[in-house]
C-alpha positions in Angstrom: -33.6 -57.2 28.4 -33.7 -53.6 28.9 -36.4 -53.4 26.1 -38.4 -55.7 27.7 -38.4 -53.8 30.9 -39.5 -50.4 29.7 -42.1 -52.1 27.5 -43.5 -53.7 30.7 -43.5 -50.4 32.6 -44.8 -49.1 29.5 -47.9 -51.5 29.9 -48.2 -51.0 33.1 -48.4 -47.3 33.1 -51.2 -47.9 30.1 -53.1 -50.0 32.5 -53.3 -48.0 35.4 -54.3 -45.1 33.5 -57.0 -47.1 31.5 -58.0 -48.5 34.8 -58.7 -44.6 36.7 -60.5 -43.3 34.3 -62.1 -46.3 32.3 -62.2 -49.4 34.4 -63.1 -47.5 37.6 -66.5 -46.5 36.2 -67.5 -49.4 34.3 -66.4 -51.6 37.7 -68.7 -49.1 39.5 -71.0 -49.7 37.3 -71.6 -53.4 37.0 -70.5 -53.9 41.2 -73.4 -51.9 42.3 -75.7 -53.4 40.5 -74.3 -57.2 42.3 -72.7 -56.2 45.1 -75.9 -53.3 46.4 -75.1 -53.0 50.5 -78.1 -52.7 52.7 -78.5 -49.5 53.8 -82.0 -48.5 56.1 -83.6 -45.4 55.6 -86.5 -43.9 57.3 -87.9 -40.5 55.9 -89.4 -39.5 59.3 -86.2 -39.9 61.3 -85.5 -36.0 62.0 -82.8 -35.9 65.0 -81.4 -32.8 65.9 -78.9 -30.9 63.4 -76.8 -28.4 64.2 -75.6 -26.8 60.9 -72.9 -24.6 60.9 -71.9 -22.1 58.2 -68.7 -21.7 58.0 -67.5 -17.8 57.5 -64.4 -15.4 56.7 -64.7 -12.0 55.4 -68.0 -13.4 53.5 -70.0 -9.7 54.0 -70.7 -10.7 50.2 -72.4 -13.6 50.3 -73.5 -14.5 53.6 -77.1 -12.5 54.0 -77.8 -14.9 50.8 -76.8 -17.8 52.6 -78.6 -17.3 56.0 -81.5 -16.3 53.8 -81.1 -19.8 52.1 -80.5 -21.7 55.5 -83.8 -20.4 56.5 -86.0 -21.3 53.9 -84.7 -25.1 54.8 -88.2 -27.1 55.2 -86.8 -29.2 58.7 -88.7 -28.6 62.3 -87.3 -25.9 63.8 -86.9 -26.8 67.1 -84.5 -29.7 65.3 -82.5 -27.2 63.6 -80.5 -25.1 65.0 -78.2 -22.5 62.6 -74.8 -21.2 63.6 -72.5 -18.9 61.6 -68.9 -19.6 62.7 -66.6 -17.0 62.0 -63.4 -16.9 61.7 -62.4 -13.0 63.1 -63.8 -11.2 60.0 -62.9 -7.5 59.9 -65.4 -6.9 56.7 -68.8 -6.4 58.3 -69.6 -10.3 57.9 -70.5 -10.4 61.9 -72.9 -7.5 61.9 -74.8 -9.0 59.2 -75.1 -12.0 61.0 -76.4 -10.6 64.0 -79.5 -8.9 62.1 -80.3 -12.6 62.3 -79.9 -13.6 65.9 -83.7 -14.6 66.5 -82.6 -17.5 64.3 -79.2 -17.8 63.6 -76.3 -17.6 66.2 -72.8 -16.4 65.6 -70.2 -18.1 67.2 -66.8 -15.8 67.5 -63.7 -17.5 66.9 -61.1 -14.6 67.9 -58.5 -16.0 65.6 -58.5 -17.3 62.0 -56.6 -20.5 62.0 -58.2 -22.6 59.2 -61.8 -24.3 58.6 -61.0 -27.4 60.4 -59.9 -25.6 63.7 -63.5 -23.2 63.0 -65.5 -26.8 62.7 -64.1 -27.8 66.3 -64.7 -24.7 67.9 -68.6 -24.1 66.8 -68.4 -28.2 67.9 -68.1 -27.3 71.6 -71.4 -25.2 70.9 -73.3 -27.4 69.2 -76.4 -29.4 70.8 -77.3 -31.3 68.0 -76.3 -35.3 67.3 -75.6 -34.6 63.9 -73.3 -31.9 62.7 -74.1 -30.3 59.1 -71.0 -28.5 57.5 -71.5 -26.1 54.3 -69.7 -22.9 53.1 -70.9 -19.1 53.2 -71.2 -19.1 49.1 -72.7 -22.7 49.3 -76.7 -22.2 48.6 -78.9 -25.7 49.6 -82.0 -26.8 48.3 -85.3 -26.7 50.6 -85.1 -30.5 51.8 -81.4 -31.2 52.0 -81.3 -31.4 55.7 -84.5 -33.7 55.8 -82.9 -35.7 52.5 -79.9 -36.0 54.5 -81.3 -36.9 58.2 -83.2 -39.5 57.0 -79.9 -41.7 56.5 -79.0 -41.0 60.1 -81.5 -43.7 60.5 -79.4 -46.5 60.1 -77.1 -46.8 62.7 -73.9 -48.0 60.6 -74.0 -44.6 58.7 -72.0 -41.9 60.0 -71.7 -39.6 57.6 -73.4 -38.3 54.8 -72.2 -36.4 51.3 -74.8 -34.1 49.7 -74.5 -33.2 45.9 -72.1 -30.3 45.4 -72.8 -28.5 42.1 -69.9 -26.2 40.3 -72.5 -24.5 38.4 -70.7 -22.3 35.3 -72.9 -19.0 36.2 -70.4 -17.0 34.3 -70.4 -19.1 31.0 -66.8 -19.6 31.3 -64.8 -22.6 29.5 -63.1 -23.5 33.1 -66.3 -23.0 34.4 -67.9 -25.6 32.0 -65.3 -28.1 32.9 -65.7 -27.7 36.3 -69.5 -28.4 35.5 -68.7 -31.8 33.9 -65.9 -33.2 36.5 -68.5 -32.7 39.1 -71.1 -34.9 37.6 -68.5 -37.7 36.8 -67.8 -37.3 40.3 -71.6 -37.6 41.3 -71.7 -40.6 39.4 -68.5 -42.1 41.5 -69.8 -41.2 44.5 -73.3 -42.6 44.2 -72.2 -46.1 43.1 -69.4 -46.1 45.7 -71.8 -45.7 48.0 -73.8 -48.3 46.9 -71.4 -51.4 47.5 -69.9 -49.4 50.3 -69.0 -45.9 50.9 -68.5 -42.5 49.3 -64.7 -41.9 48.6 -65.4 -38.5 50.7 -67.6 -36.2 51.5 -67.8 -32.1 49.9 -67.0 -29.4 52.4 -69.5 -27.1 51.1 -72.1 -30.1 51.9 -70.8 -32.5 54.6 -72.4 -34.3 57.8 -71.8 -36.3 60.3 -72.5 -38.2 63.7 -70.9 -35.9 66.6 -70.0 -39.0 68.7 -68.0 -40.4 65.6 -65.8 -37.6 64.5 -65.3 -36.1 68.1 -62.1 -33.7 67.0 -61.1 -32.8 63.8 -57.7 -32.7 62.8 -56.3 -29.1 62.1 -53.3 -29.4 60.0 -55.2 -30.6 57.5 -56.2 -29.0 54.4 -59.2 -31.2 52.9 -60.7 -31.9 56.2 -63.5 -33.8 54.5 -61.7 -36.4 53.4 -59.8 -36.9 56.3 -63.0 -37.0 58.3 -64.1 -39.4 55.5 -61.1 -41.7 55.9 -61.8 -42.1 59.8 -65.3 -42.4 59.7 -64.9 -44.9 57.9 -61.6 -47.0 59.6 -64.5 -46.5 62.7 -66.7 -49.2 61.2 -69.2 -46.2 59.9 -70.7 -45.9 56.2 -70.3 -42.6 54.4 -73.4 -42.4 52.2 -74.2 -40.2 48.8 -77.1 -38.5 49.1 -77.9 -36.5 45.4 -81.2 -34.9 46.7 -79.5 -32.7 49.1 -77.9 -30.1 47.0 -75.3 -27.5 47.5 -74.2 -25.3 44.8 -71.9 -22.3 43.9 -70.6 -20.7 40.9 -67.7 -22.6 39.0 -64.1 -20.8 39.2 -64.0 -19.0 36.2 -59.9 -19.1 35.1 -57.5 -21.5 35.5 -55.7 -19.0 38.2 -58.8 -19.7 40.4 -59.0 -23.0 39.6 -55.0 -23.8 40.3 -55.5 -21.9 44.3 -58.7 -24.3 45.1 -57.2 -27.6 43.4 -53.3 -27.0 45.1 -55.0 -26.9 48.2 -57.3 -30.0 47.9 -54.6 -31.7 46.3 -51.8 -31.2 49.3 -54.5 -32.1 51.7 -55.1 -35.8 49.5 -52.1 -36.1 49.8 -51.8 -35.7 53.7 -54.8 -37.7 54.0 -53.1 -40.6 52.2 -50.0 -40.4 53.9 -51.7 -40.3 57.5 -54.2 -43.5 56.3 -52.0 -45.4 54.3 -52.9 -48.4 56.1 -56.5 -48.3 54.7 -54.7 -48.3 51.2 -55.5 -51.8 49.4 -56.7 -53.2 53.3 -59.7 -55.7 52.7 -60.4 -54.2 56.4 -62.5 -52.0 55.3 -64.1 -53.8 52.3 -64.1 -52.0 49.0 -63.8 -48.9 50.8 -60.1 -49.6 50.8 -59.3 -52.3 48.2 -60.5 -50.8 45.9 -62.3 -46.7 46.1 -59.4 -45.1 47.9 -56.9 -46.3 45.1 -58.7 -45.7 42.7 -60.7 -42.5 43.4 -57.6 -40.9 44.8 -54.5 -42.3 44.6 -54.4 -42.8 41.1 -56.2 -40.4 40.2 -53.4 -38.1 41.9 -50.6 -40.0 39.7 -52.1 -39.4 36.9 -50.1 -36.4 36.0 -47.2 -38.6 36.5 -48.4 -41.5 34.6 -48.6 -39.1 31.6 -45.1 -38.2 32.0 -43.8 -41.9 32.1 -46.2 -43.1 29.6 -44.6 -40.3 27.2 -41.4 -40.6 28.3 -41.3 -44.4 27.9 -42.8 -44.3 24.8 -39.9 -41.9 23.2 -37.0 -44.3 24.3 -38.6 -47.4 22.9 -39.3 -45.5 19.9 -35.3 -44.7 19.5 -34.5 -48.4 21.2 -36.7 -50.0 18.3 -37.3 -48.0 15.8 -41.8 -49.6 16.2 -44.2 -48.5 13.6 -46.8 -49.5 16.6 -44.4 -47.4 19.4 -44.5 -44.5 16.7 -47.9 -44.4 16.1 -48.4 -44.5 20.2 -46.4 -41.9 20.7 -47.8 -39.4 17.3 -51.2 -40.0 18.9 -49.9 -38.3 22.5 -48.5 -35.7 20.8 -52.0 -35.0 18.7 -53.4 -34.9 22.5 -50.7 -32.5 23.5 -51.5 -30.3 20.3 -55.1 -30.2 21.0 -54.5 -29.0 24.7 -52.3 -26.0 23.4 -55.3 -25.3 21.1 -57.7 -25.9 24.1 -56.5 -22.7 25.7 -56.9 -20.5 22.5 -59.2 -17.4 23.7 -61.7 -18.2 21.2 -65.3 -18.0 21.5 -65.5 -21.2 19.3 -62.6 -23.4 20.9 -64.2 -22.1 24.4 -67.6 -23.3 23.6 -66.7 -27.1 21.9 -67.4 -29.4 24.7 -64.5 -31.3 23.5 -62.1 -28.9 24.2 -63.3 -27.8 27.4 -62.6 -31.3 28.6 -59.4 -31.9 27.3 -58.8 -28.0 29.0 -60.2 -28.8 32.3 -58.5 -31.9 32.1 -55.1 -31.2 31.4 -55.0 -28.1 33.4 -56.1 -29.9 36.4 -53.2 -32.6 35.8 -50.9 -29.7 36.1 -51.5 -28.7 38.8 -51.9 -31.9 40.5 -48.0 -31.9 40.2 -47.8 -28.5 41.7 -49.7 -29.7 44.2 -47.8 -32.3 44.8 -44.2 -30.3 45.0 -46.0 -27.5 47.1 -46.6 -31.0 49.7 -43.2 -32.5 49.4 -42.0 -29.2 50.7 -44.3 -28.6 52.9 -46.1 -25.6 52.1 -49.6 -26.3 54.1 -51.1 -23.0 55.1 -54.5 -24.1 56.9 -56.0 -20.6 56.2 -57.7 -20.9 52.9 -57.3 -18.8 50.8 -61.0 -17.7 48.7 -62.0 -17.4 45.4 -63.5 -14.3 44.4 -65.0 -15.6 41.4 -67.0 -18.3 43.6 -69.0 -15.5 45.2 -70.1 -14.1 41.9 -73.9 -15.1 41.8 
């Protein structure tokens, strides 16, 4: 009996795993090809954007990003460019204001976090949609006329450009980065498809201002929480891959463990808060079957691992399974190539395989970290930056 049971979980586990990273994408794949939603768009329709750059202590970068903003080709009277800043006490605001024929700053006295910057440049903001992108985000010439033009239909409200982790540095975390971003662009394009995009990027993300009229600032991926309630208000989200924001890839695991922790504690807020959009035919595939399977499992993951392993060991010892054995030698094959994976070697570093099975892993680990720095509640809305994502 008790064999039975822990080869069931054991199956279980398997499936779910297979399911996140295997099934997802081939169910994406074949459902937007039968399932396609109408979706209107009108490449004329150019409302009025207000696009606010969101800045602390970015003296840096941000002279390169106004520079960018204004090279956007959208009307200018349509467009109007704030840089809200979060009491920087590096020079950022003096830069700014060598640009105040075109770009205004708006002064928030105290830093308190990105989603409590986005709702005080709100109360500013004349335009019906609300662009959102970072200081060390650059944009392509037609992403605001790319992304207005969905604005069109009246069920959208939202929109998630193409964010690009671009590995500037040649680094192997870098590289990974690189590749998890265009699995993610292929998610994101068929989820929007059949319905909507699981999210939307922060260094890329817009939105009706009527719709999201207050965003909520304890959380720490405000994007997907916006996401979540855009969508559980009868709105679309829609992918856009023409409009293109990119920065440089972090370039070390260190990096990458300070920007994943904190996406990962805010997924995990987000699901907590929406849980009743979790498997609700509600909201259509949106919730039976992208936010389970773009986020919630994906977050287990790390945990599935464990089990899967873990599971696999005791049978072994239960049984004694040539098949249970052979299951469990090829984990610990995986496990042996991930040690190798983070050899400092330029050969190790520049074999693709490798620098998924790096990415990957490393990314899993600190999905648990994540998780333990949620369950005791360390949420500290200020973000913290990463200096290597400013290195153009």
């Amino acid at each position: 009996m008790l064999i039975d049971i822990l080869l069931m979980l054991l199956i279980i586990s398997i499936v779910l795993f297979s399911w996140t990273w295997i099934g997802y994408p081939i169910f994406l794949l074949i459902a937007s090809l039968l399932f396609k939603k109408r979706h209107l768009i009108d490449d004329n329709h150019m409302p009025k954007v207000t696009m606010m750059i969101m800045s602390y202590n970015e003296a840096k970068v941000i002279e390169k990003k106004i520079k960018n903003s204004l090279e956007i080709d959208y009307p200018k009277n349509n467009l109007e460019i704030f840089v809200v800043d979060s009491a920087s006490n590096d020079g950022t605001q003096d830069i700014v204001n060598k640009y105040s024929e075109r770009v205004r700053l708006i002064e928030q006295g105290e830093r308190k976090g990105k989603a409590s910057a986005i709702n005080y440049g709100k109360k500013y903001a004349s335009g019906d949609i609300i662009i959102i992108t970072d200081s060390n985000a650059m944009m392509n010439k037609d992403a605001v006329k790319k992304i207005a033009r969905h604005f069109s239909d009246k069920k959208v409200g939202g929109v998630c450009g193409r964010f690009e982790a671009r590995d500037i540095r040649d680094t192997s975390v870098g590289a990974g980065g690189s590749i998890y971003w265009k699995i993610e662009k292929f998610l994101r394009q068929n989820e929007s498809i059949i319905d909507s995009s699981i999210h939307m990027s922060g260094e890329i993300t817009a939105f009706r201002k009527h719709v999201v009229k207050k965003v909520d600032e304890s959380s720490l991926s405000e994007d997907f929480d916006m996401a979540i309630r855009i969508r559980k208000a009868g709105f679309r989200i829609i992918y856009e891959p023409e409009a293109v924001a990119f920065e440089p890839a972090p370039e070390n695991v260190k990096d990458l463990s300070i920007q994943k922790r904190r996406i990962t504690i805010g997924t995990w807020q987000g699901i907590a808060k929406h849980k009743n959009v979790l498997f609700n035919p509600r909201y259509g595939w949106y919730g039976t079957v992208i936010l389970p399977s773009h986020k919630l499992f994906q977050i287990l993951t790390p945990f599935i691992l464990i089990l899967v392993f873990f599971l696999s060991a005791v049978l072994w010892l239960l049984t004694k399974d040539v098949v249970i054995l052979g299951f469990l030698m090829l984990q610990g094959i995986a496990y042996f190539l991930t040690l190798i994976s983070f050899i400092p070697l330029r050969i190790i570093e520049k074999c693709p395989l490798f620098v998924f099975i790096k990415y990957f892993m490393a990314t899993n680990w600190i999905l648990l970290l994540g998780f333990f720095d949620f369950i005791r509640k360390r949420r500290i809305v200020t973000w913290k930056k990463i200096e290597s994502s400013r290195n153009f």
